[in-house]
C-alpha angles and dihedrals in degrees: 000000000000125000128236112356107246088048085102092060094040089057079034104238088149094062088050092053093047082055092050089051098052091063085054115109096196140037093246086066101054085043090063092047093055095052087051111130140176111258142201108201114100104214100050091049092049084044095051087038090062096039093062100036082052086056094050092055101057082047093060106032114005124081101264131279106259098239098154101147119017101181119172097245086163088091090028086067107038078058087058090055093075115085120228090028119110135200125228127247095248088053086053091052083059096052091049101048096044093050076050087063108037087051085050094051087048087045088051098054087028087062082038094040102166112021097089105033088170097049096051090052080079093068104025112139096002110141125229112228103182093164083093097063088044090060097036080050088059088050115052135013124253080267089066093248131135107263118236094233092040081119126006091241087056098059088044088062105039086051099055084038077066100043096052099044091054089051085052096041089049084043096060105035080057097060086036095061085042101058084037100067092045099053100253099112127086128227109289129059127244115329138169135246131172092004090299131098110245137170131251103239115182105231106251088061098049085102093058103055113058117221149078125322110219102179138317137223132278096258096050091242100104130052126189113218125180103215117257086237091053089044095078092037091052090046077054092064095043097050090055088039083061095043083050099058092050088048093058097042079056102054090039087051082053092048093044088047078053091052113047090076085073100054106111087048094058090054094058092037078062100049089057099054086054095049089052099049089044089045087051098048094059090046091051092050093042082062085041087062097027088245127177134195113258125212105269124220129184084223115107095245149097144218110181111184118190095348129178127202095234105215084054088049089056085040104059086026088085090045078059079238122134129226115246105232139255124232114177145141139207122176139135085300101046111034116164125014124223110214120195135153138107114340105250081032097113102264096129099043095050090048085043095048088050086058105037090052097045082051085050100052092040093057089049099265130136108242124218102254139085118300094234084070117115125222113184112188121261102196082197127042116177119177129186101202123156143347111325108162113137124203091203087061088032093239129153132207085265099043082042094064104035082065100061089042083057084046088054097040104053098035109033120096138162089306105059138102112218116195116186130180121199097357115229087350119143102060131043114323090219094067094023096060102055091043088050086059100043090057094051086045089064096040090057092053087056098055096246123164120215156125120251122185122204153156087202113113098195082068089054102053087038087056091048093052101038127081116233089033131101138191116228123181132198106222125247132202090219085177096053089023097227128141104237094198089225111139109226114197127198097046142059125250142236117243082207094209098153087054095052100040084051092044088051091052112256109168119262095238084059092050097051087045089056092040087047089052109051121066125279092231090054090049090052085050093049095047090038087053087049096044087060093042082051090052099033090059093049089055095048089043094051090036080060090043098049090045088053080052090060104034083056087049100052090045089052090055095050089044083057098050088052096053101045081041094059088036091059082047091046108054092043090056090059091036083058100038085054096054083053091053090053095048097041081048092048093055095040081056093043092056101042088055098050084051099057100048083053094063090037082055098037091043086051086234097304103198088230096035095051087049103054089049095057086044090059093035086058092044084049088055097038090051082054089055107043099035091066083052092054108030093074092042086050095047105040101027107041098032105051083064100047121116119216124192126189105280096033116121125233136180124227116238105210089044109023088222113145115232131167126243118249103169133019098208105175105276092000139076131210106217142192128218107158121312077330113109117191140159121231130165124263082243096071093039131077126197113245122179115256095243084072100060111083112257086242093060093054099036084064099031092058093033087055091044106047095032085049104056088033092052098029112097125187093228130098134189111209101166123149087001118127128242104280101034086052091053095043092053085041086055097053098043083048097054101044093053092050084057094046092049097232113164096228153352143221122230110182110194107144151235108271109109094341089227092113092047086048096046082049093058114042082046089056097045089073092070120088096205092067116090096185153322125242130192109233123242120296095239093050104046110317114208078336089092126033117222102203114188123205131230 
């Protein structure tokens, strides 16, 4: 039960519901969204709960439903009841597209059987007739015409209705070509009027052609006349035209008597399309608000961790700013909690955001805040929110609300949410105040959870002294006077009204008069209120530093491990490649000298031959020797001071492969092989002339470079793609781009459901290389198209 009426607008539920139904595709859909409810039976909570986070599943990570038409049939049908009646044969495309749909959706859970449970309860023993289809099919064409050979007689006729109308066509182009020739005819060709060919006769000639005159210009000089010879052809037409039309209302008043049997069926063939468009809008919202689904418990109590109140999240989010979140807790302990703190300070809308969500759960919605949240079921919630008095009941903003704190009084009880704004507000506070309490006092004693807001400090002290009470607090920057929107539980807080009125600019006069005027217990409790804030606030500011202290440690740590770990890799892999040198040297020596002794051998010891081996066996040893001496001064000495420029060729050490160089970049160089583009350190390169390289190697290497930046353009079309192929063309776009150094890039990927631009951009925001993402201008694309700019 909900008290009084208007309490779902004020939380605003209704708001919720007119953004659900905005994600619905038919009006079955939207129908259902108006009649939701919040609900207290567990088990269709929990039901409706599960239906829409299965749907969000498929949504997120399953190949889509395949909802393609969603047409009411439910009146349709009851049409169809009536004997004698007959449907057209556009109503009986409808039908048929929409019991396409509904055998393609049981196909679909039927492929999946057992993954959403929940889901395919929509649908459980519901029979598939697709004789239906199979008669609609005989019927009409996948246009959703009325096939020529749907009856024998109809083809008869279609086919004489063809006949005719070439004999008249023939006919007339005949006489056409005939007053033609001799001058009679206007500028123009054929052209119809009244459903009938006719000729363009200039005025003056319209005695000399018998026939019928249709119609004439504007400006009285032509006439259009339909040939007394094409007359009785055309009347032809007409006539089986006529029987053509009674041929098909007969055949569609067959397929409608075939039909009516099914009736029932369609009904429920109907209510499932519904089901599943009003299923899929919540889902979709639930993505639109990053909701979850929370542990559910029959207890009447709640655990929000990190909520959001999820109109604000759709607020700021187009500020691109973010909600602070909400943790509270309400159970048999602590039953109603007692808000206070600055105004503007985010009292209402904590107290807001714990009602709204409760509605939403309760009416089967995720709700924006972490799944280890807990939602028990209230089977009453009563609010008191705003300003109701009513000059028709004579009521003012006081007597307004001392009607709803009799309401709550007499009918809460220990399963009841109670939601009040500005607690005992809107008379004297001498007298509003004590009566305030008193009513808490009784609601307390009824078990009631809520949350109450409130300046008074008699609450307050009330809350700190009562069990089943609890003091919560909204945190205020008292130094940069500033409301942190951070709920505090466990204290009472501070309205800081000296502070702002300060901060605004009141005279100081003004301030010490006040001072002066209010008592000097109430201005200890104030200080005393503003002294903890203060320390509160340093707490929480040195508890953040010391965990940024840790969460730097144990990075540091890890850093460290990766290091020593690809320092470990690292040196076995030259360890490795060395023993591969030696053993690549030993054979070469092996072989050289076997060689050797061979043409020793082959020469018979030949004095001068003999001698010029062992010369360039000793050049061969020496070159051993010398190379290992020289390599390290070459490579550490030399190269560290050469300076490499955009053009220049290099060879790569570990490869020997020749690249040109795109892009200098501090220790790092941008290079070239081919169409492949890759970045390597100065310190594994080493600068060769360009005469050097093979002509081929350059030719390639220049033809890929300069045709790649002048064709490439930053800019990527992933329409109609699913998930993964968007993300891979996104990624190589992205990276070439990167390599190219454009600033920034295009993905187009359009409105429709914006999971696919959501997919696209939380997939972009784990690259370090991407600055932001922008939305592009309303009038060229809107979210429709993704603007990402690069570091």
């Amino acid at each position: 039960m909900i008290y009084p009426n208007n309490a779902l607008d004020k939380l605003g539920f209704s708001e919720i519901k007119q953004l659900i139904a905005g994600f619905c595709i038919s009006d079955m859909g939207k129908q259902m969204v108006e009649k939701i409810q919040p609900l207290h039976q567990m088990d269709q909570i929990h039901k409706f709960l599960r239906q829409t986070y299965e749907f969000k599943e498929i949504l997120v990570n399953d190949s889509p439903l395949p909802i393609d038409h969603l047409y009411p049939i439910r009146h349709l049908a009851d049409r169809a009841r009536v004997e004698g009646t007959f449907l057209s044969d556009e109503e009986f495309h409808q039908i048929y597209l929409s019991l396409v749909t509904v055998f393609a959706v049981i196909s679909y859970f039927n492929d999946r059987e057992g993954l959403y449970p929940n889901l395919e309860a929509l649908f459980e023993h519901l029979p598939i007739e697709k004789s239906i289809i199979r008669s609609i099919e005989n019927v009409l064409d996948s246009k959703g015409k009325i096939r020529d050979n749907a009856s024998s007689l109809l083809l008869e006729i279609s086919t004489e209705i063809a006949k005719a109308e070439r004999e008249a066509r023939k006919k007339i182009d005949t006489i056409y070509r005939e007053v033609q020739h001799a001058g009679w005819t206007a500028d123009g060709s054929l052209t119809v009027r009244d459903g009938r060919l006719c000729i363009p006769i200039l005025a003056e000639n319209k005695r000399k052609m018998k026939g019928f005159i249709h119609d004439e210009s504007a400006s009285g000089q032509t006439v259009y006349i339909e040939p007394e010879e094409v007359f009785h052809l055309n009347n032809r037409v007409r006539d089986l035209e006529f029987d053509k039309r009674r041929e098909i209302i007969r055949i569609l008043t067959a397929l409608t008597d075939e039909l009516r049997p099914h009736i029932p069926l369609l009904h429920a063939y109907h209510g499932l399309l519904g089901k599943l468009d009003f299923v899929r809008a919540k889902a979709l919202f639930a993505l639109e608000i990053d909701a979850t689904l929370p542990q559910i418990d029959a207890q009447p109590a709640l655990s929000l961790i990190n909520a959001r109140h999820p109109l604000l999240v759709l607020s700021l989010r187009k500020e691109q700013l973010s909600v602070v979140p909400l943790n509270v807790k309400i159970d048999a302990v602590e039953r109603i909690v007692v808000v206070s703190g600055p105004n503007a300070g985010g009292k209402s809308v904590c107290m807001k955001t714990i009602g709204l969500l409760q509605l939403m759960v309760q009416a089967g919605l995720l709700i924006p805040a972490d799944e280890a949240s807990k939602m028990g079921i209230f089977k009453q919630i009563f609010a008191d929110i705003g300003d109701d008095q009513s000059i028709e009941s004579d009521l003012s903003t006081y007597s307004a609300h001392l009607s709803k704190m009799k309401y709550f009084s007499e009918r809460a009880n220990g399963k009841t949410l109670v939601l009040i704004d500005e607690f005992g507000t809107g008379t004297d506070p001498q007298f509003g105040g004590p009566i305030a309490e008193a009513v808490l006092e009784v609601l307390n004693q009824k078990q009631v959870r809520g949350v109450v807001t409130t300046h008074y400090s008699n609450l307050k002290h009330f809350a700190s002294n009562t069990p089943g009470l609890v003091n919560a607090s909204m945190l205020f920057d008292n130094e940069a006077m500033r409301p942190l929107y951070i709920l505090e539980v466990g204290k009472p807080g501070s309205s800081y009204a000296f502070e702002i009125a300060q901060k605004i600019g009141l005279p100081q006069a003004v301030l010490e008069a006040a001072k002066q005027k209010i008592g000097t217990q109430q201005k200890n409790v104030d200080a005393l209120l503003v002294n903890l804030e203060r320390e509160k606030k340093a707490i929480y500011e040195a508890r953040i530093a010391v965990e940024k202290r840790e969460h730097e440690a144990v990075r540091l740590q890890q850093e460290n491990e990766r290091l020593q770990r690809e320092l470990r890799e690292n040196k076995h892999a030259l360890l490795k490649q060395a023993k591969e040198e030696a053993q690549m040297i030993l054979k070469n020596a092996n072989k050289l000298i076997e060689n050797t002794i061979a043409e020793i051998k082959d020469s018979k010891a030949d004095k001068e031959n003999t001698k010029k081996l062992r010369q360039n066996l000793q050049a061969e040893r020496d070159k051993l020797h010398v190379e290992p001496a020289k390599v390290p001064t070459k490579a550490h000495g030399s190269k560290s001071q050469v300076e490499y420029k955009t053009g220049d060729w290099v060879k790569l050490l570990d490869s020997g492969n020749s690249a040109q160089v795109l892009e200098v970049a501090k220790d790092n160089l941008i290079l070239a092989m081919g169409e492949l583009r890759m970045v390597v350190k100065r310190s594994k390169v080493e600068k060769v002339e360009k005469n050097v390289v093979p002509k081929s190697v350059r030719r390639s290497s220049t033809t890929h470079g300069v045709d790649d930046i002048a064709s490439f353009y930053p800019e990527v079309d992933v329409r109609g793609m699913r998930t993964e192929n968007a993300l891979q063309e996104v990624e190589k776009v992205l990276d070439r781009a990167v390599m190219m150094g454009f600033p920034s890039l295009k993905i187009i990927h359009g409105k429709g459901d914006g999971i696919l631009r959501k997919m696209i951009r939380d997939y972009l925001r784990k690259y370090a290389e991407v600055s932001r993402m922008e939305d592009e201008h309303a009038d060229r694309g809107g979210d429709g198209i993704t603007h990402v700019y690069l570091k």
